[in-house]
VOKOL-729281 format. One line per field, with one value per residue: residue number from 1; x, y, z of N, C-alpha, C, O in turn; chain. Coordinates in Angstrom, 3 decimals, padded with zeros to 6 digits, always signed. Example, Ala and Ser with C-alpha at 12.3 -4.5 7.8 and 13.67 -1.06 7.14 Angstrom:
// VOKOL-729281
n (1,2)
n_east (+013.190,+012.850)
n_north (-005.690,-002.250)
n_up (+007.800,+007.080)
ca_east (+012.300,+013.670)
ca_north (-004.500,-001.060)
ca_up (+007.800,+007.140)
c_east (+013.200,+012.900)
c_north (-003.300,+000.030)
c_up (+007.800,+007.870)
o_east (+014.236,+013.409)
o_north (-003.319,+001.138)
o_up (+008.465,+008.039)
chain (A,A)
//
This chain:
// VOKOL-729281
n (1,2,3,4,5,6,7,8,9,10,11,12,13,14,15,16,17,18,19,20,21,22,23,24,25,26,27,28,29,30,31,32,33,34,35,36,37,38,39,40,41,42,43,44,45,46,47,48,49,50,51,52,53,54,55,56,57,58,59,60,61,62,63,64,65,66,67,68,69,70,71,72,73,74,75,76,77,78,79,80,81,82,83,84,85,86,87,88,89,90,91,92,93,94,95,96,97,98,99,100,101,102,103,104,105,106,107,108,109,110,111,112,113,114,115,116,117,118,119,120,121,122,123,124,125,126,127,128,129,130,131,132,133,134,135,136,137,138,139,140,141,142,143,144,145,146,147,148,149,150,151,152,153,154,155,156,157,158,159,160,161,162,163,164,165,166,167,168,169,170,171)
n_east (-006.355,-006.390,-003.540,-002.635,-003.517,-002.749,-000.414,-000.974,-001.279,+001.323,+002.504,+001.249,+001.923,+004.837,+005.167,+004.038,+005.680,+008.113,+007.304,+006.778,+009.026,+011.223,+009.869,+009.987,+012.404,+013.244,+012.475,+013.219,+016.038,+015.432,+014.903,+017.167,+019.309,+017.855,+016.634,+016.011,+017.352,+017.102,+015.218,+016.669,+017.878,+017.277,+018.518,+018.451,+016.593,+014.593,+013.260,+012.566,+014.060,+012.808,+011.956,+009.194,+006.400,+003.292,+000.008,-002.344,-004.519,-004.192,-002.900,-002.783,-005.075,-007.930,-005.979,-005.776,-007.315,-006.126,-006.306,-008.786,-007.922,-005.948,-007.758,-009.230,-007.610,-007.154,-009.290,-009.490,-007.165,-008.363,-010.137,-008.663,-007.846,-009.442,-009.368,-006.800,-005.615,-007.768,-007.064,-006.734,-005.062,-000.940,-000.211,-002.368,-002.380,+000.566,-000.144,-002.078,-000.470,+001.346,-000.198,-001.142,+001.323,+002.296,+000.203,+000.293,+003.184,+002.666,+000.231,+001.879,+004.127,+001.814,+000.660,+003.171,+005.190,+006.283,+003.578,+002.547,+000.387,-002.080,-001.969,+000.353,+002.591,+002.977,+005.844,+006.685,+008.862,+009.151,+009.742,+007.841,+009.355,+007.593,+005.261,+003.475,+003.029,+004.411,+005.663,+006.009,+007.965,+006.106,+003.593,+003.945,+004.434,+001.325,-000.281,+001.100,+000.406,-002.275,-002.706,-001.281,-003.675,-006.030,-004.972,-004.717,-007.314,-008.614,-007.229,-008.351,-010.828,-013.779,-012.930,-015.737,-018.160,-019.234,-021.532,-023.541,-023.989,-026.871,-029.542,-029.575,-032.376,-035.313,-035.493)
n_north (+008.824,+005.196,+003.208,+000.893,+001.430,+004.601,+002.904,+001.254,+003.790,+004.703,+002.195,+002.264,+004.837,+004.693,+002.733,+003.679,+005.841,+005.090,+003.394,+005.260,+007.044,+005.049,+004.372,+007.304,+007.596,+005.354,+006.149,+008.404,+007.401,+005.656,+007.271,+008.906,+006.628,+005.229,+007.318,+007.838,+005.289,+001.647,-001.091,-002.512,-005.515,-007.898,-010.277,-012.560,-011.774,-011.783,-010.122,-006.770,-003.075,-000.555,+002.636,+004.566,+006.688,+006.896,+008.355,+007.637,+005.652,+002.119,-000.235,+001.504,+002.743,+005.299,+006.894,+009.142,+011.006,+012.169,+013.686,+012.684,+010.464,+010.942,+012.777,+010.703,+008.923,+010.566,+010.928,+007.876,+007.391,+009.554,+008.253,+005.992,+006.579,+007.685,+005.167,+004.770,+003.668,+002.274,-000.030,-003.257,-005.231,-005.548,-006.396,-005.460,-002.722,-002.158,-003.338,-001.451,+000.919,+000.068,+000.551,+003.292,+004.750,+003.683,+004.408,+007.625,+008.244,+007.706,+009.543,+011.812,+011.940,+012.469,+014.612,+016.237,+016.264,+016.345,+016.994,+018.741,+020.340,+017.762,+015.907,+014.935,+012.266,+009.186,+007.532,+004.908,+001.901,-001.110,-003.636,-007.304,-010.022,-012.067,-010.392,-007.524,-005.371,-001.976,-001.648,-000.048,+000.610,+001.252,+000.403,-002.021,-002.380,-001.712,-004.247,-005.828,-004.865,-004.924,-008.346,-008.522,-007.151,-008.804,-011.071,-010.498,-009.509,-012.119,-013.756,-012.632,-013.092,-014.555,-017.821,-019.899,-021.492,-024.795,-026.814,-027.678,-031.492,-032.983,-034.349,-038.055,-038.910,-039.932,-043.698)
n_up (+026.936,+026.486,+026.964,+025.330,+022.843,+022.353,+022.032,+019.630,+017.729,+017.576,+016.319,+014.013,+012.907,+012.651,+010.853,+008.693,+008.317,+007.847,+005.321,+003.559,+003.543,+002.844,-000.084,-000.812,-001.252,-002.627,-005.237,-005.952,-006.216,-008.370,-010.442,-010.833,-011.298,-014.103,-015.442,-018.949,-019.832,-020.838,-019.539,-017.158,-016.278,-013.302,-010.947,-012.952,-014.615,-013.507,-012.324,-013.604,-014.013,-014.573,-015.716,-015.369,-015.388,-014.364,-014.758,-014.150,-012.128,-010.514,-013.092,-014.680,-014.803,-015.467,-016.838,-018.449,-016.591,-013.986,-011.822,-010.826,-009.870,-007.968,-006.325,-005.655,-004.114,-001.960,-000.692,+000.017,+001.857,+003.788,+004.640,+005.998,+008.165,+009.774,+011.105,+012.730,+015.570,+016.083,+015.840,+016.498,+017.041,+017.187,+014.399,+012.835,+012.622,+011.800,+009.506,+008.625,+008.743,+006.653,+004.054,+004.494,+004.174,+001.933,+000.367,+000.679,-000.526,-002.942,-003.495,-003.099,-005.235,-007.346,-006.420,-006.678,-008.397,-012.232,-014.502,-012.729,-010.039,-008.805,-011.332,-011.542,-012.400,-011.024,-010.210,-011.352,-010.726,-011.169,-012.322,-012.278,-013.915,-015.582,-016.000,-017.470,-016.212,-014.495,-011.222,-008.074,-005.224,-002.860,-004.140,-003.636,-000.956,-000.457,-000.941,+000.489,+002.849,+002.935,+002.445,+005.414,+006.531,+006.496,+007.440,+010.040,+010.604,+010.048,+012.223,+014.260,+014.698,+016.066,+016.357,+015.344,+016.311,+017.329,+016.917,+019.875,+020.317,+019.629,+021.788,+022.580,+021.212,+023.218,+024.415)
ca_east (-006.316,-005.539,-002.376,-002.717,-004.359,-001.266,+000.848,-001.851,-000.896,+002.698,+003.199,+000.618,+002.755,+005.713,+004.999,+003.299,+006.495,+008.810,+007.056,+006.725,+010.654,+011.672,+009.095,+010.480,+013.810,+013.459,+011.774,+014.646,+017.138,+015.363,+014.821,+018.579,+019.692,+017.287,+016.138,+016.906,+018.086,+017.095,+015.321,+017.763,+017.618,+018.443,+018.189,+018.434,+015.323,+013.145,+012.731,+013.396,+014.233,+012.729,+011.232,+007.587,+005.851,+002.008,-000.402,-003.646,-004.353,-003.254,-002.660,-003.054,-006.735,-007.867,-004.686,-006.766,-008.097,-005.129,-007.277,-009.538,-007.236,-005.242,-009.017,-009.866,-006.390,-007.191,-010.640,-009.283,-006.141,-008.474,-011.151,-008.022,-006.933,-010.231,-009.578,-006.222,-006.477,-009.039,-006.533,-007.060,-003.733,+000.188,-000.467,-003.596,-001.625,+001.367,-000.843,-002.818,+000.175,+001.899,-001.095,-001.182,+002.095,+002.395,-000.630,+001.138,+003.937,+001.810,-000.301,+002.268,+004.305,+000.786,+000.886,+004.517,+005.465,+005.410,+003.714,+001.741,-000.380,-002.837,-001.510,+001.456,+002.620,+003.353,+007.374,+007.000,+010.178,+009.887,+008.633,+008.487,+009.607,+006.169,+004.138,+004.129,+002.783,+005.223,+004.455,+006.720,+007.703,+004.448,+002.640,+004.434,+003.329,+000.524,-000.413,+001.410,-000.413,-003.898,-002.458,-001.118,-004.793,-006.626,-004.730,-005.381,-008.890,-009.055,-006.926,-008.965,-011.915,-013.960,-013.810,-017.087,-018.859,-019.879,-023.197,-023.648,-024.797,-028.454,-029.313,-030.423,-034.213,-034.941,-036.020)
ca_north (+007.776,+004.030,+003.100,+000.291,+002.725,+005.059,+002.083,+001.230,+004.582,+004.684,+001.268,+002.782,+005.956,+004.134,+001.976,+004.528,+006.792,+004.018,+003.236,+006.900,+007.214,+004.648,+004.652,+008.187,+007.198,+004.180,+006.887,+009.349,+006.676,+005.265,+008.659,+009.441,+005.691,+004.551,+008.071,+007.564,+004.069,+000.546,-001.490,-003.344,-007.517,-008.036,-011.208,-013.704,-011.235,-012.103,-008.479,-005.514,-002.049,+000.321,+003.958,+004.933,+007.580,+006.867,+009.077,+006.975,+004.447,+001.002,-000.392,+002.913,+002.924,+006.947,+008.055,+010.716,+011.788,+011.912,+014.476,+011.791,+009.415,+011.962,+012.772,+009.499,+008.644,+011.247,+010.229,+006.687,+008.113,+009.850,+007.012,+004.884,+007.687,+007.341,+004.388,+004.543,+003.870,+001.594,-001.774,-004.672,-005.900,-004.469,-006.481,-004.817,-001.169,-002.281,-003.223,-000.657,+001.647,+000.041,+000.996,+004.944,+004.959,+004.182,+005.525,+008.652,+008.604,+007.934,+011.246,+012.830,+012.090,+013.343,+016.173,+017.422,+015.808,+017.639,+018.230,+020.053,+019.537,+016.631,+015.815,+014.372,+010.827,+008.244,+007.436,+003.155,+001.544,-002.854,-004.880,-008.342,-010.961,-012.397,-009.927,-006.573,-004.132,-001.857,-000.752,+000.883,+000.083,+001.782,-000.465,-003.657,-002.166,-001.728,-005.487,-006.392,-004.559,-005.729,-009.419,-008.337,-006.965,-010.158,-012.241,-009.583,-009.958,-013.711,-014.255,-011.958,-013.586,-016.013,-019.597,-020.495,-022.395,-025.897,-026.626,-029.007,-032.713,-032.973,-035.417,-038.563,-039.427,-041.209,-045.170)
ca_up (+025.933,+026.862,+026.503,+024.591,+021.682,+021.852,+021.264,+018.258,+016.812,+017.136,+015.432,+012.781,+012.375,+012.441,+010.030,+007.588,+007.816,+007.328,+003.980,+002.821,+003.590,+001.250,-001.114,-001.453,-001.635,-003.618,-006.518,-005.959,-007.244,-009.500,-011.568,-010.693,-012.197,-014.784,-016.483,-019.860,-019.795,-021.270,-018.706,-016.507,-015.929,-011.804,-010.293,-013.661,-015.071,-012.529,-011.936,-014.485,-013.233,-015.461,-015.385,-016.035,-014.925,-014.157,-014.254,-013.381,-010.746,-010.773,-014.187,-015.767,-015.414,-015.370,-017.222,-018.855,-015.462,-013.229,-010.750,-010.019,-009.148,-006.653,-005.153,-004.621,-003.192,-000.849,+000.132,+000.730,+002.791,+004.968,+005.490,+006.417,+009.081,+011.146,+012.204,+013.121,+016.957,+016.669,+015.775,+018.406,+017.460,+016.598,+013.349,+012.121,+012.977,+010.708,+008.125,+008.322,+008.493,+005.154,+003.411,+004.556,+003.854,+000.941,-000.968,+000.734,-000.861,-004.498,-003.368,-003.219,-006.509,-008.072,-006.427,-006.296,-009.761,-013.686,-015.067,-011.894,-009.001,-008.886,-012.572,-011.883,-012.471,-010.065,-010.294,-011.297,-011.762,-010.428,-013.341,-012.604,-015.076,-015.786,-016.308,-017.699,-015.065,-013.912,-010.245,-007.063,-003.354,-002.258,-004.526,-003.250,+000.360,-000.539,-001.005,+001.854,+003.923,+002.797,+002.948,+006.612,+007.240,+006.238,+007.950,+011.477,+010.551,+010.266,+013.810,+015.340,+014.911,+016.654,+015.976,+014.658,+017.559,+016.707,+017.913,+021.116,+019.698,+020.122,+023.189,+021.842,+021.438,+024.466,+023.535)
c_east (-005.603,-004.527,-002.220,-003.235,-003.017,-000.411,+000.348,-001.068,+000.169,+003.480,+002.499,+001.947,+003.816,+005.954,+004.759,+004.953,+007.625,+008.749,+006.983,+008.090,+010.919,+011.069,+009.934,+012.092,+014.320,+013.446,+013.180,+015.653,+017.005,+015.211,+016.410,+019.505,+019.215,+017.117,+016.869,+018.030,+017.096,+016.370,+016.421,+017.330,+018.187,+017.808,+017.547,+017.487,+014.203,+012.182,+013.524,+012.906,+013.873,+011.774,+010.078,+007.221,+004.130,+000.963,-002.170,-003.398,-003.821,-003.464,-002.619,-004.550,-006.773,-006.980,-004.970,-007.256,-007.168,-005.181,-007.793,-008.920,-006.487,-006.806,-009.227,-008.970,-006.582,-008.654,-010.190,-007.789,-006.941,-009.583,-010.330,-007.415,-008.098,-010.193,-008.400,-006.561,-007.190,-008.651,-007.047,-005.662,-002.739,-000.026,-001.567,-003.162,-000.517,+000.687,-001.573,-001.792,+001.448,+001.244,-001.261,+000.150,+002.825,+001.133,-000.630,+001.834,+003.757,+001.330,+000.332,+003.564,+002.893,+000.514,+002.246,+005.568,+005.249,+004.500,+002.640,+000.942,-001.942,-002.874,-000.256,+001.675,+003.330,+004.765,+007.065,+008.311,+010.090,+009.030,+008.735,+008.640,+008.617,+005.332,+004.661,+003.959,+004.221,+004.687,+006.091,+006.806,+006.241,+003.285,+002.559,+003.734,+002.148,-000.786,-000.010,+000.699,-002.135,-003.783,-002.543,-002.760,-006.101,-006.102,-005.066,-006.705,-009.387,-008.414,-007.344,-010.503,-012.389,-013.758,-015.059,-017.440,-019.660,-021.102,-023.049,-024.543,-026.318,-028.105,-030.053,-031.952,-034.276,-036.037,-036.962)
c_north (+006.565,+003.690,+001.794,+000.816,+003.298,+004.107,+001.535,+002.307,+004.598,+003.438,+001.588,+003.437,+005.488,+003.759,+002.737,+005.179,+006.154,+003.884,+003.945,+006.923,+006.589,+004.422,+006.067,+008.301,+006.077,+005.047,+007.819,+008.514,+005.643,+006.620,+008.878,+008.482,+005.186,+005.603,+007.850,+006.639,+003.000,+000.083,-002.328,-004.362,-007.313,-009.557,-013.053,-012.808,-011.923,-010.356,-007.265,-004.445,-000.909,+001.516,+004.017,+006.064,+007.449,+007.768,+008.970,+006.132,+003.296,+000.385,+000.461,+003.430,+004.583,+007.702,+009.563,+011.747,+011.634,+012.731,+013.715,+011.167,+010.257,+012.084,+011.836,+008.963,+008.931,+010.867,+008.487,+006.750,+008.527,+009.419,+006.359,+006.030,+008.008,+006.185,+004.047,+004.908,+002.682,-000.303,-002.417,-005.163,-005.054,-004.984,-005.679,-003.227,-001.275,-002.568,-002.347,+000.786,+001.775,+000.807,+002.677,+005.169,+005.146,+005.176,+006.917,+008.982,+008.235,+009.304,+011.823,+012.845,+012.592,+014.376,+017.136,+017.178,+016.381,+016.576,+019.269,+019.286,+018.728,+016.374,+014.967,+012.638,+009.980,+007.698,+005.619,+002.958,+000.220,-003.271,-006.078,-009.348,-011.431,-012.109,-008.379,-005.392,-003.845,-000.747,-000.189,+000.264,+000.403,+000.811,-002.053,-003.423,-002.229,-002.913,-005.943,-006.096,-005.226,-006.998,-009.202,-008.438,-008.043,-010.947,-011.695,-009.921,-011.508,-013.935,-013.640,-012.488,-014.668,-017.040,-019.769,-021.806,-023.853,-026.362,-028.244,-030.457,-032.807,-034.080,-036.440,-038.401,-040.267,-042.472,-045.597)
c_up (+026.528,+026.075,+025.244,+023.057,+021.508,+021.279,+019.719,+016.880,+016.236,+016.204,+013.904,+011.940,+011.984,+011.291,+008.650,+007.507,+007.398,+005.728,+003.327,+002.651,+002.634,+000.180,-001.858,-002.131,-002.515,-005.202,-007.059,-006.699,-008.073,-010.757,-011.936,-011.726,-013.288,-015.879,-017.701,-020.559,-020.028,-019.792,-018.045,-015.824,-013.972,-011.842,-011.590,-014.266,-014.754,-012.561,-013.338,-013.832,-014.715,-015.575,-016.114,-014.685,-015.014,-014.099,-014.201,-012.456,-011.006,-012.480,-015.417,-015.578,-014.707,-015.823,-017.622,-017.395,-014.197,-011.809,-009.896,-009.042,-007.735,-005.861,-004.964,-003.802,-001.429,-000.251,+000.903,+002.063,+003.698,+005.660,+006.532,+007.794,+009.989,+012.051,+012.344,+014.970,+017.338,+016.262,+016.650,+018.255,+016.584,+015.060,+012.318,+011.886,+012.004,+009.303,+007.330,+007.984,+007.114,+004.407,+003.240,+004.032,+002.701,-000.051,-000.623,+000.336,-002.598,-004.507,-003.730,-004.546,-007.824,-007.211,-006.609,-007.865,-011.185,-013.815,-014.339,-011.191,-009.566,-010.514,-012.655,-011.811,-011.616,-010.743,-010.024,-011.408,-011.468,-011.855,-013.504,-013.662,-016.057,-015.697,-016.790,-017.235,-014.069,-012.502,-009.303,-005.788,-002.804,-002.897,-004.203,-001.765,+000.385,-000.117,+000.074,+002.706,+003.661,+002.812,+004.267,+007.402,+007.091,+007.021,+009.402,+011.449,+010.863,+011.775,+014.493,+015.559,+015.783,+016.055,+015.982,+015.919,+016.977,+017.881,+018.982,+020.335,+020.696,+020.787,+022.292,+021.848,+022.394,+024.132,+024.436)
o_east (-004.476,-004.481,-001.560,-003.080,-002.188,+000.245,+001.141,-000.590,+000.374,+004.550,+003.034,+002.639,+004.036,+006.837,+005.301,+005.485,+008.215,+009.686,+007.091,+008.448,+010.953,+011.836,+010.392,+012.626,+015.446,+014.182,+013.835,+016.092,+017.881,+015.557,+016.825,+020.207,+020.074,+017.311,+018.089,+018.981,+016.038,+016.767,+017.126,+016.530,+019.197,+016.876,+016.820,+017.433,+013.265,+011.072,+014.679,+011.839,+014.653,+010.593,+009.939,+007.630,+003.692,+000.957,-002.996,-002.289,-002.875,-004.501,-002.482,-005.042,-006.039,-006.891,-004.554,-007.458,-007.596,-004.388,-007.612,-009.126,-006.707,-006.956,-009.570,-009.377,-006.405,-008.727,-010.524,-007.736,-006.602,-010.020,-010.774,-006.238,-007.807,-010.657,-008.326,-007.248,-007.271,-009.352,-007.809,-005.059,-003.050,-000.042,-001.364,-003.661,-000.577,+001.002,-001.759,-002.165,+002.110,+001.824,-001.457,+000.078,+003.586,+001.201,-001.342,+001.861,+004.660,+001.785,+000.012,+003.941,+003.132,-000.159,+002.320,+006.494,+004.153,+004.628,+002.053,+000.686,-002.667,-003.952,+000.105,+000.909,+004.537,+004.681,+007.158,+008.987,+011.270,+007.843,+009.405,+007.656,+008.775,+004.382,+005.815,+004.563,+004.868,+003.944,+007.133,+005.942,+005.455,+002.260,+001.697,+002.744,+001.681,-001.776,-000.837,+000.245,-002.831,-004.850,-003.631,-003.126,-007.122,-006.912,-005.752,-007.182,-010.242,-009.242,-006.932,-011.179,-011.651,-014.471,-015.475,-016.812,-020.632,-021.347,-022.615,-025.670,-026.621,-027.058,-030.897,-032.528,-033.511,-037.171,-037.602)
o_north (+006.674,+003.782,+002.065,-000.038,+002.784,+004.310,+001.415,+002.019,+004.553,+003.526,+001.261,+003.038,+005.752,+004.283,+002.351,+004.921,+006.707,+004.127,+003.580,+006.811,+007.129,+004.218,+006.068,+008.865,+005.914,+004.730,+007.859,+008.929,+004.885,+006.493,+008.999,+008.938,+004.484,+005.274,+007.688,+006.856,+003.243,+000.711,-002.875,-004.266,-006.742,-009.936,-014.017,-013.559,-012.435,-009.853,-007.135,-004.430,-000.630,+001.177,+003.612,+006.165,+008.080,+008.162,+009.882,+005.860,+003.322,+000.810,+000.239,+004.394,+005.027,+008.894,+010.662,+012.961,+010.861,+012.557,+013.728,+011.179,+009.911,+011.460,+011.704,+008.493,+008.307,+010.481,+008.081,+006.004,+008.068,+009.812,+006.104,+005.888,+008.617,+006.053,+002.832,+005.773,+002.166,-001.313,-002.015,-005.509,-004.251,-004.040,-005.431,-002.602,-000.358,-002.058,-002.282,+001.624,+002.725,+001.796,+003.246,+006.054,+006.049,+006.158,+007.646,+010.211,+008.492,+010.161,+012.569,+013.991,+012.973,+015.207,+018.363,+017.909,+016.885,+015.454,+020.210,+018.094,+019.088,+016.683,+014.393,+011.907,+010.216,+007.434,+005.074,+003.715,-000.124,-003.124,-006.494,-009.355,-011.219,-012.834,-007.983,-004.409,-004.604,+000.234,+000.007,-000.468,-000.441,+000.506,-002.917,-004.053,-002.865,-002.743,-006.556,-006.966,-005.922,-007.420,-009.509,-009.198,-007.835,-011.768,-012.477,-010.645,-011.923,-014.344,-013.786,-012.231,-015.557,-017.261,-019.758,-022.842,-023.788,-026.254,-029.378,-030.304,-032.727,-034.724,-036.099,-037.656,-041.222,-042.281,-046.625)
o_up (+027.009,+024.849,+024.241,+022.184,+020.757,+020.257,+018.786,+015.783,+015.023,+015.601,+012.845,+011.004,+010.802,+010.613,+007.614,+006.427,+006.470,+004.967,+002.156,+001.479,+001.528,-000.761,-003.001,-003.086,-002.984,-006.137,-008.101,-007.772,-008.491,-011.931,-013.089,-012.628,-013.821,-017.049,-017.703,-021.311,-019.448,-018.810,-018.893,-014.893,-013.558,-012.551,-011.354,-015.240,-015.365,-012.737,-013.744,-013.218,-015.625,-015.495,-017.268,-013.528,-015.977,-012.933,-014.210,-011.996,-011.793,-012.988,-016.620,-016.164,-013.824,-015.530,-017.253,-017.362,-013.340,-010.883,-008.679,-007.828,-006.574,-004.810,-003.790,-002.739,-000.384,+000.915,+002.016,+003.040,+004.789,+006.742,+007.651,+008.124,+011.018,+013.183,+012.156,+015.512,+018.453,+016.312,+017.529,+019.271,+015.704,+014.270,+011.130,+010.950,+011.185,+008.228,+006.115,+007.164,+006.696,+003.958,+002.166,+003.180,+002.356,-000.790,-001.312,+000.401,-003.393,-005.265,-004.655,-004.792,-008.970,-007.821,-006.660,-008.215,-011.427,-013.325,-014.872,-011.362,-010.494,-011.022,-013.683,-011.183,-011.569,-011.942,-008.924,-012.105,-011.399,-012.145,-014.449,-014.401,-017.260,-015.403,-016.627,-017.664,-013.348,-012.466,-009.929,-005.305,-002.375,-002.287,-004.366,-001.393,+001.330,+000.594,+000.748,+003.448,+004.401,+003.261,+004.754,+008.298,+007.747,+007.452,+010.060,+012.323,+011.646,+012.589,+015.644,+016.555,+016.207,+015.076,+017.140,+016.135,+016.224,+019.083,+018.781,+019.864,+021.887,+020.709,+021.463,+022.640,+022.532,+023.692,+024.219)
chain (A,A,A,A,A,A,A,A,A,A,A,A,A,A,A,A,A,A,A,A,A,A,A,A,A,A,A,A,A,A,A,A,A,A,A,A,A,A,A,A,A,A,A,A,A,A,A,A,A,A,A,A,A,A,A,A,A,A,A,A,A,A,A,A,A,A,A,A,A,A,A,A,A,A,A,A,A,A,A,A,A,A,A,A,A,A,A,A,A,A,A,A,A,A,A,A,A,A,A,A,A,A,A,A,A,A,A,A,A,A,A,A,A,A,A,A,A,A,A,A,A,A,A,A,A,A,A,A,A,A,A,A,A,A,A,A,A,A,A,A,A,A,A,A,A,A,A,A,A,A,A,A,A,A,A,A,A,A,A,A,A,A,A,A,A,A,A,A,A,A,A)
//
């Protein structure tokens, strides 16, 4: 394997286990501080800190079907896991490794979460000020990383070739 590839992976992996880590650890103390508590104002109530438990995909959608959402998790987890490897740049590998990372560490609050496997509810707690979706570090990664991978995509591209000026008409 060229080396440049290994180093692909490892900023992948990196990156992915990074965001799993505190994703998991962000969840851990928010359950530990919030259960059973009032939301909490930080930062002027820009941001409120307040517990939910999810148990569909993003905005709730599938709550009823909280299976689905874990299988399709996992179908899109292991689309995004063929083409680790196949970055062109360390940006596209971090972005791509926010992304595994966290909707890894969503998986796996629906699977390891009550009320039972692929059932369980995704551990929200960030709600910002101006609006009322409450989502998670993994879900803030999430975004980042698909910003990140848009913007890899666009600087990886060609410049668009502007066409040679036709020769005049000759007089």
């Amino acid at each position: 394997m060229p080396r440049a590839r290994r180093g692909q992976i490892r900023i992948t992996l990196i990156a992915a286990v990074a965001v799993f880590a505190i994703d998991q650890l962000a969840k851990l103390a928010a359950v530990h501080w919030l259960q059973d508590r009032p939301p909490v104002s930080v930062f002027g109530g820009a941001i409120h800190l307040q517990l939910l438990r999810n148990p569909g995909g993003p905005t709730g959608i599938l709550a009823n079907h909280p299976e689905i959402v874990a299988f399709g998790t996992i179908a899109a987890l292991l689309a995004m896991l063929t083409v680790v490897g196949r970055t062109r740049t360390a940006l596209a590998a971090i972005a791509l490794g926010l992304v595994l990372g966290a909707g890894s560490g969503n998986l796996a609050d629906r699977i390891l979460r009550a009320p039972g496997a692929f059932h369980g509810g995704v551990v929200d707690w960030l709600r910002p000020g101006w609006g009322n979706g409450v989502m998670n570090f993994a879900d803030v990664m999430i975004n980042v990383g698909i910003l990140l991978g848009i913007v890899a995509i666009l600087r990886t591209r060609p410049a668009p070739s502007t066409p040679a000026p036709e020769p005049a008409p000759p007089a």
